[in-house]
C-alpha positions in Angstrom: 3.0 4.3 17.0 -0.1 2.4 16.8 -3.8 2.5 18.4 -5.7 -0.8 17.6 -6.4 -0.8 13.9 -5.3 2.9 13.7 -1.8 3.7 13.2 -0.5 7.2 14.0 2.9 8.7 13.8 4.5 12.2 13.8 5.8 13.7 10.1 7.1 16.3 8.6 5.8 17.9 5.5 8.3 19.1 3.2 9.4 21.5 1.6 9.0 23.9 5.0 9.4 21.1 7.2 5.6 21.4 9.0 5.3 19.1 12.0 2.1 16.8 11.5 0.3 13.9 12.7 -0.8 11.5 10.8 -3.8 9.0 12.0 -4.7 6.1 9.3 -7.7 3.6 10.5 -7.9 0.6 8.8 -9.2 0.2 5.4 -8.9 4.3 5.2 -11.0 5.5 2.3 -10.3 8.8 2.3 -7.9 11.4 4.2 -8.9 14.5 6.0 -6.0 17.4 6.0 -7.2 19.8 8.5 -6.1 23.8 8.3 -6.2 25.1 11.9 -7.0 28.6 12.5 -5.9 31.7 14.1 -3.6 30.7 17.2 -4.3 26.8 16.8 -1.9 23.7 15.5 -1.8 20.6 15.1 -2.5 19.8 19.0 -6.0 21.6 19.4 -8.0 19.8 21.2 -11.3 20.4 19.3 -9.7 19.6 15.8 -8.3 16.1 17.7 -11.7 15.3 18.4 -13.3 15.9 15.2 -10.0 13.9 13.6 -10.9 11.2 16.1 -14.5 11.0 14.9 -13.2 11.1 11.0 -11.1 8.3 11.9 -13.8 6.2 13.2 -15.9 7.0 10.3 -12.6 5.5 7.9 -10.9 8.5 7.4 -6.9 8.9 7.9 -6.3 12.4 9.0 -3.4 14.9 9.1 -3.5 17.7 11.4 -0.3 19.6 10.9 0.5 23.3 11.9 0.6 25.5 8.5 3.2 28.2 10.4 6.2 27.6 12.2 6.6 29.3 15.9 8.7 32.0 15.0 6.2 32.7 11.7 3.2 32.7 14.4 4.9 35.4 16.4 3.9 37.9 13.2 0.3 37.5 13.6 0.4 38.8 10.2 1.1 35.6 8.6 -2.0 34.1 10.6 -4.1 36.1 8.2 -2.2 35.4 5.4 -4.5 33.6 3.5 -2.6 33.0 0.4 0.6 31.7 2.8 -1.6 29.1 5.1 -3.2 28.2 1.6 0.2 27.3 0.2 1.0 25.2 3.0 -1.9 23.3 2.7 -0.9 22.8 -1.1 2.2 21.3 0.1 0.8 18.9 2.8 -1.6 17.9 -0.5 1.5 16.9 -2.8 2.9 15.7 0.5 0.5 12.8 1.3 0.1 12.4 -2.6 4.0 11.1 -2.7 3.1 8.9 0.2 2.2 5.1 -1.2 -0.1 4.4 1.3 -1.7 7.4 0.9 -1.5 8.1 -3.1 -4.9 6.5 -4.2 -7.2 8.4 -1.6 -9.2 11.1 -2.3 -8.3 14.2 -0.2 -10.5 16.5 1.9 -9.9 19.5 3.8 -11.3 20.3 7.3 -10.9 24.1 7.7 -11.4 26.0 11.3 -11.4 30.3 10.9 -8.8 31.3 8.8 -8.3 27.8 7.6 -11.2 27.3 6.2 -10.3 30.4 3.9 -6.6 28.7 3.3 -8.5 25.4 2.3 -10.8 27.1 0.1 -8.0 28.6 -1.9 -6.3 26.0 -1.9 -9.0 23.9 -3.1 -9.7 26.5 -5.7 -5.6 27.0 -6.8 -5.1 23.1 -7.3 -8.8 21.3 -7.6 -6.9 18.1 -6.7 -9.5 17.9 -3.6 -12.7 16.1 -3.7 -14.5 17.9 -0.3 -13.9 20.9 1.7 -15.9 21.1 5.2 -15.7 24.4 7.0 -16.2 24.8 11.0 -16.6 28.7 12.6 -14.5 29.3 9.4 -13.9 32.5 7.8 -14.5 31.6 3.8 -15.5 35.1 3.0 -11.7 35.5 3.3 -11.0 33.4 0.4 -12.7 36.0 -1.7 -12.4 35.5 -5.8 -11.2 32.4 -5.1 -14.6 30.9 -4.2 -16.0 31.5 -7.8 -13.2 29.1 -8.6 -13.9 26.1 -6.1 -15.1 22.8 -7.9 -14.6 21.0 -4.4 -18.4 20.3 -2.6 -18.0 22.7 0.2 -20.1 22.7 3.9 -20.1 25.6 5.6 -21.3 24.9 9.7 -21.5 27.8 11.3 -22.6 28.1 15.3 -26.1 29.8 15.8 -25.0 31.8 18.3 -22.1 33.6 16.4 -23.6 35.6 15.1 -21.1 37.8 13.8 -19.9 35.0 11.4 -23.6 33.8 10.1 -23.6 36.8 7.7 -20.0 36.2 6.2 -20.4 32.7 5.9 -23.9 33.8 4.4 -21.9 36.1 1.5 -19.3 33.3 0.9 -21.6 30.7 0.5 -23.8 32.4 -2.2 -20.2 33.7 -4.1 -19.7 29.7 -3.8 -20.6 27.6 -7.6 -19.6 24.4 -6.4 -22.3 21.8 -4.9 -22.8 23.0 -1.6 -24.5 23.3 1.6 -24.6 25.9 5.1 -25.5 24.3 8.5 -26.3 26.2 11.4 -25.5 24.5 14.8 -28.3 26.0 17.0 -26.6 27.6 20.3 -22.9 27.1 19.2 -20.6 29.4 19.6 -17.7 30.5 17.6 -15.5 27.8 19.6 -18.2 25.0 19.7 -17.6 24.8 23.0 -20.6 24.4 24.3 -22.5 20.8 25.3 -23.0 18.4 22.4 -22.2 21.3 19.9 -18.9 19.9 18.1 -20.5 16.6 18.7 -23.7 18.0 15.7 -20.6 19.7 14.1 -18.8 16.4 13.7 -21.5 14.5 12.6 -22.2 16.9 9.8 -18.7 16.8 8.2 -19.0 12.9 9.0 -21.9 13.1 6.7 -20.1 15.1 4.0 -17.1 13.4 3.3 -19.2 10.5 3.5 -20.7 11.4 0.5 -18.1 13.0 -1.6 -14.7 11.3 0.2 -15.7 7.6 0.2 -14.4 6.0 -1.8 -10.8 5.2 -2.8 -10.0 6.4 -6.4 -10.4 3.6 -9.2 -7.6 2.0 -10.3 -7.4 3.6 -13.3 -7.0 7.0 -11.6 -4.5 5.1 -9.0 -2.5 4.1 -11.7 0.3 6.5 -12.7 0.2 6.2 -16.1 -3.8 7.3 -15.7 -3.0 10.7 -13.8 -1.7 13.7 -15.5 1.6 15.4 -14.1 -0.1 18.3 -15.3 -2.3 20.2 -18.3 1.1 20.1 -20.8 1.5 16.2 -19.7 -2.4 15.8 -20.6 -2.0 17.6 -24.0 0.9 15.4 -25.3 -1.0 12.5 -24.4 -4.6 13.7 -26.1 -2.2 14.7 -29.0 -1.2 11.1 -29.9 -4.5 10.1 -29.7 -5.2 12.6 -32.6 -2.4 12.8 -35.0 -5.2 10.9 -37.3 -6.5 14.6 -38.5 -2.8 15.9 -39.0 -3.0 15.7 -42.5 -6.8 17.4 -42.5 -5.3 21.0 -41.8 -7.8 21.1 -38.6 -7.7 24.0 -36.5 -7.5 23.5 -32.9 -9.7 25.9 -30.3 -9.0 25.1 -26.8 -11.7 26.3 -24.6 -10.2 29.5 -21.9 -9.1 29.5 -19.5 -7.9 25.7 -18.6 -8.8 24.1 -21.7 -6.0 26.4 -23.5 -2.4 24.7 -22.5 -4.0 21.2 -23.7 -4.8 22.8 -26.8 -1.6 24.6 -27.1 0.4 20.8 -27.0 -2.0 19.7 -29.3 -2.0 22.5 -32.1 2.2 22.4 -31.9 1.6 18.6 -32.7 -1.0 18.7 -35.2 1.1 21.6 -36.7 -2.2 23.3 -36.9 -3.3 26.6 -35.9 -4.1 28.0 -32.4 -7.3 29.9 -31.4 -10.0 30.1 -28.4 -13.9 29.0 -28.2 -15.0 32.1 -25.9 -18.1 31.1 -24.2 -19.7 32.3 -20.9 -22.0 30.5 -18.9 -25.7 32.1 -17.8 -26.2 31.3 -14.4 -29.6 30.7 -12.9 -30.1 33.8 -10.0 -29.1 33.1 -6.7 -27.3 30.0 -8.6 -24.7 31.1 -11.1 -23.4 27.5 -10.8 -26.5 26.5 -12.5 -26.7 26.8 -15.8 -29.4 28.3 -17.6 -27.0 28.3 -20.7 -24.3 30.5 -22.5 -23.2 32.9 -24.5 -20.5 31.6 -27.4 -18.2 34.2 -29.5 -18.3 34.6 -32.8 -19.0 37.0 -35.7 -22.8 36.8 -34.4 -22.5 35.8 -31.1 -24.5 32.7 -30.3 -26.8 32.2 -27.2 -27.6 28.5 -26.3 -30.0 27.9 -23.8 -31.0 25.0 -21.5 -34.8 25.0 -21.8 -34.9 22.6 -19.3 -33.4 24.1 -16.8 -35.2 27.5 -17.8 -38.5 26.2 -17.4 -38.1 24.7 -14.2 -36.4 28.1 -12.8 -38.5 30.7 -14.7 -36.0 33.5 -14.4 -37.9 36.5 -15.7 -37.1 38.2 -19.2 -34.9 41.0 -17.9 -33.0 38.9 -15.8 -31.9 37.3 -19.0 -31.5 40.2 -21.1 -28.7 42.0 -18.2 -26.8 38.6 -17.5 -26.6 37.9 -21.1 -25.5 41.5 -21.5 -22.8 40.8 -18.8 -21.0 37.4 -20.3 -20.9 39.6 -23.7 -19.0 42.2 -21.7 -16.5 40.0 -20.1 -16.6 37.8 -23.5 -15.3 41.3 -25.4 -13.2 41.9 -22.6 -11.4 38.2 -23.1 -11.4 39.0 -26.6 -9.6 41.7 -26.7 -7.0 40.4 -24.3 -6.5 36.9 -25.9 -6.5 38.2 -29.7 -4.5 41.5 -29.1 -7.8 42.9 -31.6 -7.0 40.0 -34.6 -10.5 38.5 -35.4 -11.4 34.7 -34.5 -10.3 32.0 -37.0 -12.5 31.4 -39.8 -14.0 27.6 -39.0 -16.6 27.2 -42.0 -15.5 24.2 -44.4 -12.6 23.1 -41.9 -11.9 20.2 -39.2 -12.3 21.7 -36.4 -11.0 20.3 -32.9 -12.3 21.5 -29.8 -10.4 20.9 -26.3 -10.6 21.1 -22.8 -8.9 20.2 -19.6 -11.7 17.8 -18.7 -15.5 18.1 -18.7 -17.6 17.5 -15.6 -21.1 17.7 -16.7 -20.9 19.4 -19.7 -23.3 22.0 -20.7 -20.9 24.6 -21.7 -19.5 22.4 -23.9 -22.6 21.6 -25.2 -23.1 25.3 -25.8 -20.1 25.4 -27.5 -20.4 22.5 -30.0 -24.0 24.0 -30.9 -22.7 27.1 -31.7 -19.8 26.1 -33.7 -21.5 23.6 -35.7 -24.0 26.7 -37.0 -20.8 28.0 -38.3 -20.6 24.8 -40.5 -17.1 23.4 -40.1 -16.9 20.3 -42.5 -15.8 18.2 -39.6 -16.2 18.5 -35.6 -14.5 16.8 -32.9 -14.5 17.3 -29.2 -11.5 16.1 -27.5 -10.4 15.9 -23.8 -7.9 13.9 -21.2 -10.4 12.7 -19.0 -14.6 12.9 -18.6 -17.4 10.8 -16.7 -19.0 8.7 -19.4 -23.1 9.8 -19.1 -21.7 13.1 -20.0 -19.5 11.6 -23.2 -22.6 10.1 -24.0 -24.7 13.1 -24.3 -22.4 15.1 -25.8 -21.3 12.4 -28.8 -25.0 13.8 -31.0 -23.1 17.0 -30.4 -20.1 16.5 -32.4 -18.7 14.1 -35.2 -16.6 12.3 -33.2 -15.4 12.4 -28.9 -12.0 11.6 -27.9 -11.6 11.1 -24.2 -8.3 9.6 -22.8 -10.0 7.9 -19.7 -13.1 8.2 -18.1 -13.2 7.1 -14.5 -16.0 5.4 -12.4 -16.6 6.5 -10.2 -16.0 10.1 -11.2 -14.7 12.6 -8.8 -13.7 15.5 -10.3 -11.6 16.7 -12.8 -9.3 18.3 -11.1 -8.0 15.1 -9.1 -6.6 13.4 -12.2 -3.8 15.7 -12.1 -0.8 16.3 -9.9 -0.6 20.0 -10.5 -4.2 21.5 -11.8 -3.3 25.6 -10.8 -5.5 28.1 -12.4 -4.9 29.3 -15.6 -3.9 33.2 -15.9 -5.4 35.3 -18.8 -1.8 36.5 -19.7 -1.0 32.5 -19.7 -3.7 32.1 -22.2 -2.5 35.4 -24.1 0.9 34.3 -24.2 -0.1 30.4 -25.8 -2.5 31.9 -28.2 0.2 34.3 -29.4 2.7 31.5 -29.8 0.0 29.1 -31.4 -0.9 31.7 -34.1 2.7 32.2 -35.5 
């Protein structure tokens, strides 16, 4: 059925077969999927009116209900973060699959424990360019929220104040660009006067900023999106079959970086091994970089001294974060190596590799650091990066190899269909392969 320019319909998302509905204005530039929470579906009257708002505003929306009835009856699964967060995965590849959807960039609206299941999910796949939470519950997301590359909002209601402090805690575990908005008065419900009204008009904002835009066509383009990070290594290999003959040695950076590296290295028929490097984050900020900590047989520390003159973090700060990364850097080492020491790099071409670089400073850490180990010949190579950031790092490194480089540039993680974490055993496993 149709409303004006709008055009609504009822859907099912597969593989669970979740009832939906979808609502595309038109001209859509983005598309809002919407995680209900505790006790609440796809017919909540609050979520409808934010999704009407949205749709004025040139979003297409998709509120769907993440459990069936009988599944809703074990109010167990209602907390099940990593369940709801699954579903919302699915309605993701869902509307990806759909042509008249496939090119927009994808946001999720997340209410109590859906705002925890969109974070995940957000954090899982990184295929999602905004994540706007109302009277949500992201502390449940827990680790995951160190993970989330999506801009999150949190808006919390001034009078639940129950919620302020957890929203508080999730917001500083957040590293992603981000914001908290406290709607004075509100309730946990927004029920009151005007209140989802200021709620609205704040995730109007937000996706205004971070979901406007349709992706390019280069990204819309099939042959321009990666199925996923083995799909994105066979392609970056081809583009470097050049230094076959060199005897390079490939180092993909951990955790994401490593599969690429992995299809590369079987390619090249060159040796397997990992650029360990940690970043320093700023206090308060660990998204912001103050530099990083790089392996090696004297591990290097790289700093940004711009960024550590405008923040000023004091001397012991320093001394006990540094002190941290080197801890979970020996930790990674003796995981991914299984106690073998790191490939020797002096005097050899050396490739480095990631899944995709965003604004690269720990990159830049790394290619500083390596290149005081003397390697005769240094390359940085990656499937896809935003050009001002190939452009600083090219006086980094001999030569940069990027597959495509989008503009405008969303995020990394939307230029591939499937874009899950990377485990450490994963990494393990692919470094153990790649060595023999």
């Amino acid at each position: 059925m149709s409303s004006g320019r709008e055009q609504f319909s009822e859907v099912l998302i597969r593989p669970h077969n979740l009832a939906g509905i979808l609502g595309v204005p038109h001209g859509a530039t983005g598309i809002v999927i919407f995680a209900h929470g505790s006790g609440s579906g796809r017919l909540s009257p609050r979520n409808n009116q934010v999704a009407a708002g949205l749709r004025e505003a040139g979003f297409a929306t998709l509120l769907l209900d993440l459990l069936h009835p009988e599944e809703e009856r074990n109010r167990g699964n209602v907390f099940d973060i990593p369940l709801l967060a699954s579903r919302l995965a699915d309605a993701a590849d869902w509307a990806r699959d759909v042509p008249q959807l496939a090119t927009l960039p994808i946001g999720y609206f997340g209410a109590s424990t859906g705002a925890a299941a969109a974070l995940v999910a957000a954090a899982e796949r990184q295929n999602v360019a905004a994540v706007v939470s109302r009277g949500g519950r992201p502390d449940l997301a827990g680790d995951a929220l160190h993970a989330v590359s999506a801009p999150t909002l949190l808006i919390v209601g001034g009078a639940d104040l129950p919620v302020i402090p957890l929203n508080r805690s999730a917001f500083a575990e957040l590293r992603s660009e981000k914001d908290l908005v406290i709607v004075p008065g509100a309730s946990h419900l927004f029920e009151e006067p005007g209140a989802l009204e200021q709620a609205m008009q704040h995730a109007k904002q937000w996706f205004r900023k971070f979901l406007s835009s349709p992706l390019s066509k280069a990204v819309a383009d099939a042959e321009s999106v990666f199925a996923d990070r083995q799909d994105a290594g066979r392609r970056l290999a081809s583009a470097l079959m050049k230094f076959r003959d060199a005897n390079p040695i490939v180092l993909g950076l951990p955790r994401g970086g490593v599969p690429v590296a992995f299809e590369v290295a079987q390619r090249l028929n060159a040796p397997l091994d990992v650029a360990l490097v940690r970043k320093i984050g700023a206090p308060g900020h660990e998204e912001l970089g103050l530099g990083a900590v790089v392996d090696g047989a004297n591990p290097q520390v790289v700093m940004n001294e711009e960024i550590v003159r405008e923040v000023r973090p004091d001397a012991a700060y320093l001394k006990a974060e540094t002190s941290r990364q080197l801890a979970e850097i020996e930790r990674r080492r003796r995981l991914y190596r299984d106690g073998k020491p790191p490939l020797d790099i002096a005097g050899r071409t050396v490739v480095v590799i990631d899944d995709g670089i965003a604004t690269g400073g720990t990159v830049k850490a790394v290619l500083r650091a390596l290149a005081k180990a003397k390697p005769s010949y240094l390359v940085l190579a990656v499937p896809v990066a935003p050009r001002e950031s190939l452009d600083e790092l090219g006086a980094e490194a001999d030569e940069v190899i990027c597959l495509m480089s989008p503009d405008p540039f969303f995020a990394v993680g939307i230029h591939y269909r499937d874009f899950r974490q990377t485990s450490d055993q994963e990494v393990a496993d692919l470094l153990r392969r790649g060595r023999t």
